[in-house]
C-alpha positions as CSV (number, residue, x, y, z in Angstrom):
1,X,2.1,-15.4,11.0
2,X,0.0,-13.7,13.8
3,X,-2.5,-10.8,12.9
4,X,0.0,-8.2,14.4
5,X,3.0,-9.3,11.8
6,X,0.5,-9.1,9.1
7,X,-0.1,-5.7,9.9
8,X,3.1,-4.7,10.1
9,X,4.1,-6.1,6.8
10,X,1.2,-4.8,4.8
11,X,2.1,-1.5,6.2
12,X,5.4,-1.7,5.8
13,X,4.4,-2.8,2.0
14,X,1.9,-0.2,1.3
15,X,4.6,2.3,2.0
16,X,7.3,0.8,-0.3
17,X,5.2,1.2,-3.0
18,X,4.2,4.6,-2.1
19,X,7.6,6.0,-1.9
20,X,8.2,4.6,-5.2
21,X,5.5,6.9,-6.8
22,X,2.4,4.4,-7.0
23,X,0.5,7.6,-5.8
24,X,-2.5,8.2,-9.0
25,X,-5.4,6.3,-9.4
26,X,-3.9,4.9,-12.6
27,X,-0.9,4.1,-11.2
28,X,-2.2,2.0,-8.3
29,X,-5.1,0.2,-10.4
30,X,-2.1,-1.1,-12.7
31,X,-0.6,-2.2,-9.8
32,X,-3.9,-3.7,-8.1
33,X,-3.6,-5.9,-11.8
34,X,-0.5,-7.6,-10.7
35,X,-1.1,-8.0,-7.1
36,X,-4.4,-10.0,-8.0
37,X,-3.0,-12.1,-10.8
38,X,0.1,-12.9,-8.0
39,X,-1.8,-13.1,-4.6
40,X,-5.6,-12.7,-5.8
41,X,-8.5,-10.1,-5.0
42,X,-7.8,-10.3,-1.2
43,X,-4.4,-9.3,-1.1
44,X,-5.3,-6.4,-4.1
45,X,-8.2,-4.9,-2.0
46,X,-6.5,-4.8,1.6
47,X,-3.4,-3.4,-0.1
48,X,-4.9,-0.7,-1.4
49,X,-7.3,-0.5,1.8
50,X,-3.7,-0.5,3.5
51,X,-1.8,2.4,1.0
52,X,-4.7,4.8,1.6
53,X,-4.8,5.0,5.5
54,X,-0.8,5.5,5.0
55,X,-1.4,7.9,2.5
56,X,-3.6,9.7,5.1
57,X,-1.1,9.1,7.9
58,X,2.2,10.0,5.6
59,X,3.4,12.9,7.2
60,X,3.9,10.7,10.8
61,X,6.3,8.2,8.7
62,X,7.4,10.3,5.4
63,X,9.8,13.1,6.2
64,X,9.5,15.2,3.0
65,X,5.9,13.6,1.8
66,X,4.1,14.8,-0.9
67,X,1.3,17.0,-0.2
């Protein structure tokens, strides 16, 4: 998969999990838990590297986003 896919896909995949409420620091740590025991430490940190520049950038893709 070339760098540009990868992208794609994590940002595609840090927004799935946004819209379904993996919004508190609680929240996303429990879910940093099962992405490392899945896909290890990596994948866990750029993950939630990846959900907080779309949490910044939610209004350009989230009609309706929380504030």
């Amino acid at each position: 998969m070339d760098a540009a896919t990868e992208d794609h896909r994590r940002a595609c995949e840090a927004r799935d999990w946004l819209r379904q409420g993996y919004r508190t620091e609680k929240d996303v740590d429990a879910l940093m838990v099962r992405i490392r025991a899945k896909r290890g430490q990596d994948a866990a940190d750029a993950l939630r590297s990846e959900m907080r520049e779309q949490w910044r950038r939610r209004r350009s893709w989230w009609s309706g986003a929380p504030a």
